[in-house]
Backbone bond lengths (Angstrom), bond angles and torsions (degrees), N, CA, C in turn:
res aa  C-N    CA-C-N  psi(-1)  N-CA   C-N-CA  omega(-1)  CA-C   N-CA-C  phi
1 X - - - 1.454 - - 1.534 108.31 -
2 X 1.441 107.58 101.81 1.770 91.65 175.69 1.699 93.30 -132.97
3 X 1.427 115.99 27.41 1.358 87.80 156.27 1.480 113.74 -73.10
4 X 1.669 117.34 179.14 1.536 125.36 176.34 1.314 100.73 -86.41
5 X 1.355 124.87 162.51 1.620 138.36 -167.34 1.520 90.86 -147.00
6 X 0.972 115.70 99.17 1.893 120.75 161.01 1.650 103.54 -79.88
7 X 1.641 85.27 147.65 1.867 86.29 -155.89 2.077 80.30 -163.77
8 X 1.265 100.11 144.66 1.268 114.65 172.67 1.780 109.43 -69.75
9 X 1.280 101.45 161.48 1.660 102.63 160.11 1.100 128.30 -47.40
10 X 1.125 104.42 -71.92 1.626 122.79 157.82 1.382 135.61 -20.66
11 X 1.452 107.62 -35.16 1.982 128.38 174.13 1.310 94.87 -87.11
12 X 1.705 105.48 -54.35 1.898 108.59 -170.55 1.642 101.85 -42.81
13 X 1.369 111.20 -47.03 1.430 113.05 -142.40 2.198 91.76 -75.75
14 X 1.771 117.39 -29.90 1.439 116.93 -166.20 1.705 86.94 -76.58
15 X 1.155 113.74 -22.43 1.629 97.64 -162.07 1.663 104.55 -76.07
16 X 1.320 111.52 -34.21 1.435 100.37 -179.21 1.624 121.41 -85.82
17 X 1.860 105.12 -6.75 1.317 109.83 167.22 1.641 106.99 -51.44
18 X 1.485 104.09 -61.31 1.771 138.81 -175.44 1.679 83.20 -43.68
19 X 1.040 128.34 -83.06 1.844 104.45 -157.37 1.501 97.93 -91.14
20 X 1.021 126.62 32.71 2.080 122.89 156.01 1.462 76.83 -86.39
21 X 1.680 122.16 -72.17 1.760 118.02 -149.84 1.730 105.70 -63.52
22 X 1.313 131.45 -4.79 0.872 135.58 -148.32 2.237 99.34 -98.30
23 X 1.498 88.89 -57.33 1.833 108.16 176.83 1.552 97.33 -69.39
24 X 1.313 124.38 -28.92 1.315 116.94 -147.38 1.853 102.94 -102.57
25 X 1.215 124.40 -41.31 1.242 141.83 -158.71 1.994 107.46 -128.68
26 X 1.295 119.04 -54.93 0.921 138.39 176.41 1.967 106.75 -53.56
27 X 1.464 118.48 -70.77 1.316 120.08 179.35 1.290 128.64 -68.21
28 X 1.301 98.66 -11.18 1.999 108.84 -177.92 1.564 93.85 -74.74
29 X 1.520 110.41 -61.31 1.701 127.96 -152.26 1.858 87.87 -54.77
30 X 1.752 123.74 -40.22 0.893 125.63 -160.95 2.096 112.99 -58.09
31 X 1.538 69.38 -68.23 1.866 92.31 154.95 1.256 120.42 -21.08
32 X 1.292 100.43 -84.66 1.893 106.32 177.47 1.312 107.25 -55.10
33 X 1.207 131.88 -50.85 1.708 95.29 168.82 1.372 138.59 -66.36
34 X 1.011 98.01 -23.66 1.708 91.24 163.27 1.376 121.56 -48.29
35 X 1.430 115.90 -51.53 1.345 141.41 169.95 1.324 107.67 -41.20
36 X 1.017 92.96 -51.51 1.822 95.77 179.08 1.632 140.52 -78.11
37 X 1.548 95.97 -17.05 1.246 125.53 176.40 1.761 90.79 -97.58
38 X 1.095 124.49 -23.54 1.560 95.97 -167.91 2.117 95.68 -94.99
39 X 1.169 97.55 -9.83 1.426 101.16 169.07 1.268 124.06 -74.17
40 X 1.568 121.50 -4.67 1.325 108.57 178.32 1.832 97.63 -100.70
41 X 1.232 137.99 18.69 1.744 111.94 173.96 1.588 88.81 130.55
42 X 1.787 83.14 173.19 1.807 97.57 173.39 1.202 124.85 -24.25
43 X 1.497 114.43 129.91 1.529 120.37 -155.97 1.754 79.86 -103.08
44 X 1.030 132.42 17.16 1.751 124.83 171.31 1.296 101.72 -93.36
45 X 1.066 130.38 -60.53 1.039 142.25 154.78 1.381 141.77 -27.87
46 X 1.321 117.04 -18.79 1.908 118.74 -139.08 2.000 87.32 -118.80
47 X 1.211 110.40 94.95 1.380 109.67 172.60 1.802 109.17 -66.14
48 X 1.143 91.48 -30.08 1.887 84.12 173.65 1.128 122.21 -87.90
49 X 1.634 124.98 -3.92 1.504 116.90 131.32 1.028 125.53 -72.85
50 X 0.990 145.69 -45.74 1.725 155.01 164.19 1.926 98.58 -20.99
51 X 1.072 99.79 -64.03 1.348 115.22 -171.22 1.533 113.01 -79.04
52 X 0.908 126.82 -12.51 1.253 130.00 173.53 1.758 112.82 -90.91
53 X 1.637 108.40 -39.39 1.427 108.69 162.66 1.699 113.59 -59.29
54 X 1.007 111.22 -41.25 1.738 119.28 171.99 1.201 114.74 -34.68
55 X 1.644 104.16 -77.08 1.675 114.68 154.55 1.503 120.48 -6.28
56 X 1.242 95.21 -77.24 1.393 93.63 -169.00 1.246 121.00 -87.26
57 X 1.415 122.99 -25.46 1.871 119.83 162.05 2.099 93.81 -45.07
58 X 1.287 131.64 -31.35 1.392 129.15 -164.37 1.215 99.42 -81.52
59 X 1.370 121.78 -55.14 1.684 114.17 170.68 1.636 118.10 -61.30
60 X 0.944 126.62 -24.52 1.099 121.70 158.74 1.535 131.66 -55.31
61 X 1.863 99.86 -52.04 1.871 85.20 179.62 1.631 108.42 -69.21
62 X 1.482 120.90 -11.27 1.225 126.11 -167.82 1.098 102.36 -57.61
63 X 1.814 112.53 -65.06 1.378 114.56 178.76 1.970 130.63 -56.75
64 X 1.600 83.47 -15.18 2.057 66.21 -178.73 1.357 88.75 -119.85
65 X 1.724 130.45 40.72 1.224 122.29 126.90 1.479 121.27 -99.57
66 X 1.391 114.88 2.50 1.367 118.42 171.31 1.493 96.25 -101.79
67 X 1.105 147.24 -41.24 1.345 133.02 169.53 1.412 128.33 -52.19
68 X 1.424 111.31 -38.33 1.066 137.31 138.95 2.105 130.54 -12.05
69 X 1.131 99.56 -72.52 1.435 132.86 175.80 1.637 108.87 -65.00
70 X 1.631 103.58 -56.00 1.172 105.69 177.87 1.591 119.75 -72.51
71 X 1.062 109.21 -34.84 1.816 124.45 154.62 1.569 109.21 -21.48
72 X 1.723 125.63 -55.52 1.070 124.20 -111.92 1.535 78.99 -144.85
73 X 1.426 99.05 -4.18 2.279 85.94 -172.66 1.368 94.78 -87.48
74 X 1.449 95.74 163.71 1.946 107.44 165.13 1.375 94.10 -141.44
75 X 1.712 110.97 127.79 0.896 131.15 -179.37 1.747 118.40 -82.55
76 X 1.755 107.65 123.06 1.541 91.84 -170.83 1.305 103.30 -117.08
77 X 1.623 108.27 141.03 1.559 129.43 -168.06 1.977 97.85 -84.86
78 X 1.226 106.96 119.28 1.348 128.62 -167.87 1.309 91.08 -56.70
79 X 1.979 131.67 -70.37 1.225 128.84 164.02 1.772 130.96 -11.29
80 X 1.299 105.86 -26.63 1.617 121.08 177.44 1.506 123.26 -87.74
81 X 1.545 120.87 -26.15 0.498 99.81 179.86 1.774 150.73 -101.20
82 X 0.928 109.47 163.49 1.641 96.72 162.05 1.142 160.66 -61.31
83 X 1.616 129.03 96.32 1.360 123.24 -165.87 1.434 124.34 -105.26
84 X 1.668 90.65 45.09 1.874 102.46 165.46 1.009 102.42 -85.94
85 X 1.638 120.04 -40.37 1.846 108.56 -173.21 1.054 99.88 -139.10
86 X 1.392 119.32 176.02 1.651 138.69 -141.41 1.977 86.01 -99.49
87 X 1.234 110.18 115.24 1.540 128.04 167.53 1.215 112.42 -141.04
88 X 1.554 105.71 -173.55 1.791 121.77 -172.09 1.233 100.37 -73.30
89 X 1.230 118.78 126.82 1.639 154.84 171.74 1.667 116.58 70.97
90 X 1.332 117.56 30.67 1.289 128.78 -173.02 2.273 87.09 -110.36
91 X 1.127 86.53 128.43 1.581 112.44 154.46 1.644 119.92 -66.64
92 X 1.521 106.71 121.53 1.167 108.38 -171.19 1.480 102.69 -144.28
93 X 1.390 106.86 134.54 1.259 128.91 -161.81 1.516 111.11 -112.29
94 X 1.703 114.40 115.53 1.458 99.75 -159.35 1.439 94.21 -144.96
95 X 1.740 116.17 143.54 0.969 102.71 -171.84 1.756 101.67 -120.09
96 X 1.880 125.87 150.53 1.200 111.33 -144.51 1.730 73.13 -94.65
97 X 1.622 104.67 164.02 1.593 97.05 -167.45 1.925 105.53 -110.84
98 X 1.441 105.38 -4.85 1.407 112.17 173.30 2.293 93.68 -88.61
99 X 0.591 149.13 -51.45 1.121 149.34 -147.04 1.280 112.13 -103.25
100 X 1.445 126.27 -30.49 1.293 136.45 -167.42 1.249 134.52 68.01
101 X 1.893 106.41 2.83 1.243 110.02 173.20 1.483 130.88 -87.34
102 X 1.749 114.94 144.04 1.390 101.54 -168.05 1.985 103.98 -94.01
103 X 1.450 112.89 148.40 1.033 90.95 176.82 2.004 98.48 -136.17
104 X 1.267 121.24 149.08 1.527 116.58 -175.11 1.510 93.29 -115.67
105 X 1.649 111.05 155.35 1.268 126.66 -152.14 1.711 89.18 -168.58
106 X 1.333 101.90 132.22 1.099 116.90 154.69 1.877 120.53 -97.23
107 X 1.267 114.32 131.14 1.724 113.80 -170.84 1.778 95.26 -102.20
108 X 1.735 102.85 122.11 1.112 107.19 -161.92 1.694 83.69 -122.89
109 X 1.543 107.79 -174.39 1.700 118.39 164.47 1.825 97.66 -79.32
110 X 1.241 98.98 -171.92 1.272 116.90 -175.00 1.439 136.17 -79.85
111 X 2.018 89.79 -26.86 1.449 110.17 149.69 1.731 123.20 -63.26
112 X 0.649 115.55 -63.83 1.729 132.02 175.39 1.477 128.25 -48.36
113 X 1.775 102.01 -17.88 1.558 116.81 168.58 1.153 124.01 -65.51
114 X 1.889 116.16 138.95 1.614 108.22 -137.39 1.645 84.79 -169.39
115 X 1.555 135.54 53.18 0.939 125.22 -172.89 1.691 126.46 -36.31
116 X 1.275 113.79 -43.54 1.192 141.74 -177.21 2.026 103.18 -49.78
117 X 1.417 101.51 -32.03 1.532 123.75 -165.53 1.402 123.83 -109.13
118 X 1.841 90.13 14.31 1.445 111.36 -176.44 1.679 117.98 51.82
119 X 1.546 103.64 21.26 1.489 109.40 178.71 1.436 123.99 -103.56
120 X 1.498 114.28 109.92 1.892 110.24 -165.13 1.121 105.33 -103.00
121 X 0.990 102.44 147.74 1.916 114.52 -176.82 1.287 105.94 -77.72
122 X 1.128 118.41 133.40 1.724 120.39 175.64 2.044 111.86 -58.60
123 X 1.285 79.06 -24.55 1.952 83.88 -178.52 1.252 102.38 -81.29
124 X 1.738 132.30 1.83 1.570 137.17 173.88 1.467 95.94 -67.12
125 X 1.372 111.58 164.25 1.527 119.57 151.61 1.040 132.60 -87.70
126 X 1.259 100.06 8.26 2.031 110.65 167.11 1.645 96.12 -110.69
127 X 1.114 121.26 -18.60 1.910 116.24 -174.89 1.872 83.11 -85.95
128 X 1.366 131.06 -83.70 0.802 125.82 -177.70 1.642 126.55 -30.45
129 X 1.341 118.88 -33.37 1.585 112.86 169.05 1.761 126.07 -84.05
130 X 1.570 97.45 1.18 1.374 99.83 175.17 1.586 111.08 -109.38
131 X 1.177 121.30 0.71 1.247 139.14 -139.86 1.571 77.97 -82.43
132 X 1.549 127.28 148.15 1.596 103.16 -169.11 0.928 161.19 124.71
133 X 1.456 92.05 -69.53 1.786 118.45 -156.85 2.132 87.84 -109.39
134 X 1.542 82.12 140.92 1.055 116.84 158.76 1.759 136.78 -95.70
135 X 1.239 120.53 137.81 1.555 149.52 -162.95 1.883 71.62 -40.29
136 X 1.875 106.56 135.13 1.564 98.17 174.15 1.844 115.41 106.63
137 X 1.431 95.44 -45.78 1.784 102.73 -155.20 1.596 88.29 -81.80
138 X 1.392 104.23 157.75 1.527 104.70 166.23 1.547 106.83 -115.84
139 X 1.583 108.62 127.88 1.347 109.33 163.99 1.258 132.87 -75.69
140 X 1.493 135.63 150.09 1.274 145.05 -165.05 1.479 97.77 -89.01
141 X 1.552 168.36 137.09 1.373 114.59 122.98 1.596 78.31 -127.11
142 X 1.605 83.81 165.01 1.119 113.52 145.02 1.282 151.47 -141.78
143 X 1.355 114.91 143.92 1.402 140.43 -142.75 1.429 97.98 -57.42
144 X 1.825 111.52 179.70 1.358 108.71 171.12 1.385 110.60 -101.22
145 X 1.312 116.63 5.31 1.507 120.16 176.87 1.663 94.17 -87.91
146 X 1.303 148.49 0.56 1.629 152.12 -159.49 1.192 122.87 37.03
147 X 1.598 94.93 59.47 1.384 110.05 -168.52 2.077 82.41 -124.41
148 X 1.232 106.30 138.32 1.632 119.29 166.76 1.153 108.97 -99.18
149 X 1.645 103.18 130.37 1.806 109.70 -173.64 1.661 88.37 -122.98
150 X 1.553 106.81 146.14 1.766 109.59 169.15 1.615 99.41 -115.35
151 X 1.491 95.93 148.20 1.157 113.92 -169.76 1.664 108.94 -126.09
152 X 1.002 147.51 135.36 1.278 147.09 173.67 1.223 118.74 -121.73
153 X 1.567 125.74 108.60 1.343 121.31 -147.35 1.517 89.71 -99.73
154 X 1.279 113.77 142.00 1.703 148.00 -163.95 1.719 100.37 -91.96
155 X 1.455 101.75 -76.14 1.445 103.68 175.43 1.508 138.47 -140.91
156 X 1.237 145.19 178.96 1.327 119.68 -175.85 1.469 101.62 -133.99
157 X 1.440 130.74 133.55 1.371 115.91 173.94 1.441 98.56 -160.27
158 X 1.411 111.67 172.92 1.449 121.20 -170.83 1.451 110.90 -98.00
């Protein structure tokens, strides 16, 4: 993974909580069960070793896909940015032009996407069709059902 992942401070700062608790708390607990499973008898046999190596081969790719990520993020300072056009972590206010409803969305990375939190991932097809666009422009997208929705973005803010 070496694309870049733009990610707030705030995400930067949970992701490296997530693999501190992960080496620190997470790989020990893993450990000792193994230990413990290989203490009861034949390791041909022992599904709760079997499964306990599983475990932890799983915490493992976890961690060097979070090392990974964090490798590769760049953290962007909200103060910087630009609210001429629709980018990562700018608020954008768009109204749908068949329906008339307005809806606001923050365009986040892929980590930070949170529908529920009005937060769209730029790798969405609504983050990706605003990606851009300026207060005025109407966006094209289209859906994954291949249906084209226009969007006319209202306003842009951080």
């Amino acid at each position: 993974m070496t694309e870049v992942m733009y990610v707030s401070k705030e995400t930067f700062e949970k992701m490296q909580e997530e693999l501190q608790r992960m080496k620190t708390i997470d790989r020990p607990a893993a450990s000792k069960a193994i230990a413990e499973a290989r203490e009861k008898g034949d390791l041909k046999e022992n599904a709760e070793y079997d499964a306990a190596k599983e475990a932890q081969g799983i915490l493992e790719a976890k961690m060097a896909l979070l090392e990974s990520q964090i490798a590769t993020a760049r953290i962007l300072d909200e103060s910087m940015i630009d609210t001429s056009k629709a980018s990562v972590l700018t608020k954008v206010t768009i109204k749908n032009l068949a329906t008339k409803k307005t809806y606001t969305y923050q365009l986040v990375g892929e980590k930070e996407a949170d529908v529920k939190q009005n937060k769209i991932s730029v790798a969405a097809p609504i983050g990706q069709g605003l990606l851009g666009k300026k207060v005025g422009d109407v966006a094209e997208i289209l859906t994954p059902t291949g249906k084209t929705m226009q969007f006319e973005v209202q306003n842009i803010s951080v």
